[in-house]
C-alpha positions in Angstrom: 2.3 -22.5 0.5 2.2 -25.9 -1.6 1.7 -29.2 -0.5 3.8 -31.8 -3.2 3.3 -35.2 -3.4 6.9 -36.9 -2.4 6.5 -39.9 -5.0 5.5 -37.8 -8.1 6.4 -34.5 -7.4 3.1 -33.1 -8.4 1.7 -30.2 -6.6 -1.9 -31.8 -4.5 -2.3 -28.4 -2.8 -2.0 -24.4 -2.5 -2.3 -22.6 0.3 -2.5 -18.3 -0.6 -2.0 -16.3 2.2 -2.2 -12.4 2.0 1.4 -12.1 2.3 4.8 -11.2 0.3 6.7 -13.8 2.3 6.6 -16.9 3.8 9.1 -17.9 5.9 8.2 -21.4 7.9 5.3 -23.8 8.2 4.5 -25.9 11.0 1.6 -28.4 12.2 -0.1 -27.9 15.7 -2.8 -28.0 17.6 -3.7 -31.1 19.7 -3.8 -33.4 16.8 -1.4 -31.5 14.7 -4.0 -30.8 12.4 -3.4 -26.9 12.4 -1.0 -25.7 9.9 0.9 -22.6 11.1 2.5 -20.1 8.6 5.2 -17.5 9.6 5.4 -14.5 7.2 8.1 -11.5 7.1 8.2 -8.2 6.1 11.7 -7.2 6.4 13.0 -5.6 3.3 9.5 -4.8 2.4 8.7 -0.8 0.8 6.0 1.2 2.5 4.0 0.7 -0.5 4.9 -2.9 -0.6 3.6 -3.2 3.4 0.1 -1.1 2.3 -0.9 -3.9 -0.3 0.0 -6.8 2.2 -0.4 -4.8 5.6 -0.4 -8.4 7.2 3.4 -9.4 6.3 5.0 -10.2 9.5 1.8 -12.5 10.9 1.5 -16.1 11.6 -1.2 -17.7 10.0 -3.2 -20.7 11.3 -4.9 -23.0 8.7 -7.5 -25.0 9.7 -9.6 -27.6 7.7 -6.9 -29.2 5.5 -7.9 -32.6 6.1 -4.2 -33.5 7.0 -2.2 -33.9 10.1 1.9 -33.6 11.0 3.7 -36.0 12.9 5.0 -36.1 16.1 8.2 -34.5 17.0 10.7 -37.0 18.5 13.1 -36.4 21.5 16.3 -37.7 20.7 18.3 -38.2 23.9 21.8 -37.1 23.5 
């Protein structure tokens, strides 16, 4: 997981998880300052599964020193 700086496209951050594949990332927690990571393992090989056995967890990342923002309701 990278973090990218919007104005100059330059990578601030990296994230390494013990997994093959990452599928989403959300912030959390009461102040949103949780980062959650979803991971997969479909398509993986057996052998691919025994190197990263934890393919298919979500992740929580504490201590980034960065929050998300609020979701907003739209009313339709």
């Amino acid at each position: 997981v990278i973090q990218i700086d919007p104005n100059t496209g330059k990578q601030l951050r990296a994230v390494t998880l013990p997994v093959k594949f990452v599928t989403s990332v959300a912030f959390g927690g009461a102040n949103l300052d949780v980062l959650y990571v979803t991971s997969a393992q479909i398509g993986m090989t057996d052998e691919e599964l025994k190197k990263s056995p934890a393919s298919g967890a979500v992740f929580a990342v504490h201590g980034l020193g960065t929050v998300g923002t609020p979701m907003y309701n739209a009313k339709m």
